[in-house]
C-alpha positions as CSV (number, residue, x, y, z in Angstrom):
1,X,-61.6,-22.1,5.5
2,X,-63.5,-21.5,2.2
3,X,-62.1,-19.1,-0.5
4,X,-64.3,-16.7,0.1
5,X,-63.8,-16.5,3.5
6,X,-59.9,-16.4,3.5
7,X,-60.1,-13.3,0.8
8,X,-61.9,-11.5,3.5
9,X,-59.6,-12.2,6.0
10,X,-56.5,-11.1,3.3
11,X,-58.7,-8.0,3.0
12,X,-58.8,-7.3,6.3
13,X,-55.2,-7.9,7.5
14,X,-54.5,-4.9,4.8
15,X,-56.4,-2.6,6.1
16,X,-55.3,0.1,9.1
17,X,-56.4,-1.4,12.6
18,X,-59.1,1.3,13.7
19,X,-60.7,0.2,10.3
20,X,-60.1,-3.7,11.3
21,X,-61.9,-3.0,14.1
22,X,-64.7,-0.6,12.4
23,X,-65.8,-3.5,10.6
24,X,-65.5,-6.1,13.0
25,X,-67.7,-3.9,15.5
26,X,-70.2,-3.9,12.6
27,X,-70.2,-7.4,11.7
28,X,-70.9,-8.6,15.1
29,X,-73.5,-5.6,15.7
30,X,-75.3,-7.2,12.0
31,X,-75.3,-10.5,13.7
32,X,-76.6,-9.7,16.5
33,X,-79.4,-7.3,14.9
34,X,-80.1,-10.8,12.5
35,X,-80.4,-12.9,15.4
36,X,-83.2,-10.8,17.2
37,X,-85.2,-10.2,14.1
38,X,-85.2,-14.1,13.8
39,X,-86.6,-14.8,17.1
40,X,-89.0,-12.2,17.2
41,X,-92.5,-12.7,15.9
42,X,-92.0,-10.7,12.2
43,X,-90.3,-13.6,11.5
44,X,-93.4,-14.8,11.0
45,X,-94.2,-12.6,7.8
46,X,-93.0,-13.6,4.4
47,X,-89.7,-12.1,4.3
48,X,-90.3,-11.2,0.7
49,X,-93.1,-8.5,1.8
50,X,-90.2,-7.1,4.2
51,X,-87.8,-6.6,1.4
52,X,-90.0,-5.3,-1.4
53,X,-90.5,-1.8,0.5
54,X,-87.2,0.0,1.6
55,X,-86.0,0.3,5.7
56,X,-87.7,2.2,7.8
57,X,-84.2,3.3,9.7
58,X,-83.1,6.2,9.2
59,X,-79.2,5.8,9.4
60,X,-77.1,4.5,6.5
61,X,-74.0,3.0,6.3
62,X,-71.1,4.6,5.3
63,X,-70.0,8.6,5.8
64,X,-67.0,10.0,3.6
65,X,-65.0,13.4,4.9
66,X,-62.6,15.4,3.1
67,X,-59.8,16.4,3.8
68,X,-60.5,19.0,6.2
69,X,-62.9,16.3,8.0
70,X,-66.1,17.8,6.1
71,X,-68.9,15.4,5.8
72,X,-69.1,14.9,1.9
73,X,-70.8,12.1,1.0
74,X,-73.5,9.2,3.2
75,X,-73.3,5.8,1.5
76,X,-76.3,3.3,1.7
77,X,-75.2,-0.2,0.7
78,X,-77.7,-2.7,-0.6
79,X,-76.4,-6.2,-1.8
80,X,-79.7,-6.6,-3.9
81,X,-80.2,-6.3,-7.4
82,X,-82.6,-4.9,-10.2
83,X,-84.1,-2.6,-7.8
84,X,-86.7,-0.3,-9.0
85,X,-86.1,3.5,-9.9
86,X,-89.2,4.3,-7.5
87,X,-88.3,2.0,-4.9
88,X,-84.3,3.4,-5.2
89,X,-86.1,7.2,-4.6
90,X,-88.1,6.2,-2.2
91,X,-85.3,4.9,-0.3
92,X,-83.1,8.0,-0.8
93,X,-86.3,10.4,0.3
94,X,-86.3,8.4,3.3
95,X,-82.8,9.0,4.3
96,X,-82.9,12.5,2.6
97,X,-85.8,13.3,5.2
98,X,-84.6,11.9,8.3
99,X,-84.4,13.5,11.3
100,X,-80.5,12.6,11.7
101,X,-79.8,13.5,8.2
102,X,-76.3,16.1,7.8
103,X,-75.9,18.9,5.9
104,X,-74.0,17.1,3.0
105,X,-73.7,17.7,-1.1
106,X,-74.1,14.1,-1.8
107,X,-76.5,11.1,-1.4
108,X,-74.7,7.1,-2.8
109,X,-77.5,3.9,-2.5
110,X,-75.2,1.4,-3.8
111,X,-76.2,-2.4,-5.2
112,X,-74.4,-5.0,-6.7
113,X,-75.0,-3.9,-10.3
114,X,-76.0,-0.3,-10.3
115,X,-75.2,2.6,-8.5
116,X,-77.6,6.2,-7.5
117,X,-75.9,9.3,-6.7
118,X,-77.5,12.3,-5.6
119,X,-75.3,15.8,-5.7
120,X,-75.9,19.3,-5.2
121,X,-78.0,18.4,-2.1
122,X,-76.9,21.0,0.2
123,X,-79.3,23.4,-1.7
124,X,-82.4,21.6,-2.4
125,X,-85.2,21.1,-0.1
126,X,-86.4,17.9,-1.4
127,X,-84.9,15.0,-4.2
128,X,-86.4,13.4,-6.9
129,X,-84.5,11.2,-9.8
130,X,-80.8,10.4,-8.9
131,X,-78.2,13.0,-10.6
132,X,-76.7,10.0,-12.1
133,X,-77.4,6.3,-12.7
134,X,-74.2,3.8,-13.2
135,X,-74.2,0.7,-14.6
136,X,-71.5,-0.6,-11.6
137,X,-71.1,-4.4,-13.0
138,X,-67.4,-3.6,-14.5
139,X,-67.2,-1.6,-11.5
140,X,-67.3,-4.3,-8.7
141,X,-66.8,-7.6,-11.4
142,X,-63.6,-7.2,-10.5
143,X,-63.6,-7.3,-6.9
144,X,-66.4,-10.6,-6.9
145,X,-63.7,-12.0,-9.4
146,X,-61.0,-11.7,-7.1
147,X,-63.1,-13.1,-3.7
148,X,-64.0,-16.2,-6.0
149,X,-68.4,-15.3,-5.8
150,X,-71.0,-13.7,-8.0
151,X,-73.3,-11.2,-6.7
152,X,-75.9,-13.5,-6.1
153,X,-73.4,-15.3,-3.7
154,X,-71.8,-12.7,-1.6
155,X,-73.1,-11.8,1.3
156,X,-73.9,-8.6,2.9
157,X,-70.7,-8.0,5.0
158,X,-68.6,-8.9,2.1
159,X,-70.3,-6.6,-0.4
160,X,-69.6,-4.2,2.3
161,X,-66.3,-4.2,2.3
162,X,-66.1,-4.2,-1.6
163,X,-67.5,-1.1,-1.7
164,X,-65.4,0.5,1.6
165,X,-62.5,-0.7,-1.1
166,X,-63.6,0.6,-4.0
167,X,-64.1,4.1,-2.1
168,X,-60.9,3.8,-0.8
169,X,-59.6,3.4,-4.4
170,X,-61.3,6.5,-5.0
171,X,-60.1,8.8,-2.0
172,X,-56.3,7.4,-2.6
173,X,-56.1,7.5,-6.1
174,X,-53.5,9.4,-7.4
175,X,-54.3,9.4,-11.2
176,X,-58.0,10.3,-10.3
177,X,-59.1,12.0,-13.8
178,X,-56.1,11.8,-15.7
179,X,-56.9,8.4,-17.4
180,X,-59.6,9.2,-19.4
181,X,-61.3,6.3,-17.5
182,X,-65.1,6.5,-18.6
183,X,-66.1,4.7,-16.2
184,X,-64.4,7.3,-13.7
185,X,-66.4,10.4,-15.9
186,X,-69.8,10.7,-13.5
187,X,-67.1,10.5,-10.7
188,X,-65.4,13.9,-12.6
189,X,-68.7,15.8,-13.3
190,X,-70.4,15.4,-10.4
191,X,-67.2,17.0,-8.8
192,X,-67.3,13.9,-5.9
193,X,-63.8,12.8,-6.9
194,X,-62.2,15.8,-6.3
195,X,-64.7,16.4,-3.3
196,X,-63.2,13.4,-1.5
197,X,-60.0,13.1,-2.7
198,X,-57.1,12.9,0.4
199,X,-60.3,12.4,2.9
200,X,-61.5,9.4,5.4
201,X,-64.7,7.3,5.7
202,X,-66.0,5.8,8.6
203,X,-68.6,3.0,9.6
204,X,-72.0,4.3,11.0
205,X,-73.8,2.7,13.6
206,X,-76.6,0.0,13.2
207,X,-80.0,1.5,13.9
């Protein structure tokens, strides 16, 4: 078993059994979405072309409830890298704009070094820019550190799961704004801290 491998399994063992199972639903539903697009006949086209626009699909990823099981916040979870600001709205617009999409104050597209938040969304009609722009390297360093990859190496799955811990972090925290963190500070503004605080996430489903 390769190191990064066995610190997923760690990982996993840690976390509560409906959320062991969550993610193992989702990994197998990923492989076999994978699978079908390699035997179909895109497979064909230059998977570069695919990439450079965002998903068509309108679901995301992740949805975060408070405590009083309101829908807070809809993660998207990219593990990609110096993505374009007009490629990073267009991606947002697209989930902002779906048919499925909740009534919910905020929009996350996470990557492996930056991360877009969108607040205030329950009373706007349409989004432009991001609210706030983070520079997430020291953010998720740590965690790539600790699994023993960079984030060229890990796969999707795995960055998954990073971020599913670092929200975790988030909702369970205790000192949440009493550090002085600045890296916490957007987290404080934007009110999402305090928004999520005590609440729950769950997996969506693949589309």
């Amino acid at each position: 078993m390769n190191k990064l491998l066995q610190q997923v399994m760690e990982e996993l063992e840690k976390l509560p059994e409906d959320e062991q199972n969550a993610i193992a639903t989702r990994v197998l539903a990923e492989l076999q979405v994978e699978n079908i697009e390699k035997n179909s006949q895109l497979a064909t086209f230059n998977r570069n072309d695919l990439e450079s626009k965002p998903s068509g699909r309108s679901g995301w990823d992740i949805s975060v409830y408070n405590r009083e099981n309101q829908l807070i916040l809809i993660v998207e979870v990219k593990r990609r890298s110096n993505a374009s600001l007009p490629w990073v709205i267009e991606l947002g617009w697209k989930i902002f704009e779906s048919e499925n999409f909740p009534k919910t104050p905020y929009i996350m597209l996470v990557f492996t070094d930056s991360i877009y938040l969108w607040s205030n969304l329950n009373h706007q009609k349409q989004i432009a820019e991001p609210s706030y722009i983070i520079d997430a390297t020291l953010i998720f360093q740590p965690y790539f550190e600790r699994a023993g990859v960079t984030a060229d190496q890990i796969n999707p799955q795995s960055f998954e799961m990073i971020v599913t811990s670092w929200l975790r972090e988030i909702i369970h925290s205790q000192t949440f704004g009493k550090e002085g963190d600045k890296s916490q500070q957007w987290l404080v503004e934007s009110g999402l801290g305090t928004a999520i605080a005590g609440g729950y996430f769950q997996y969506e489903d693949i589309a």
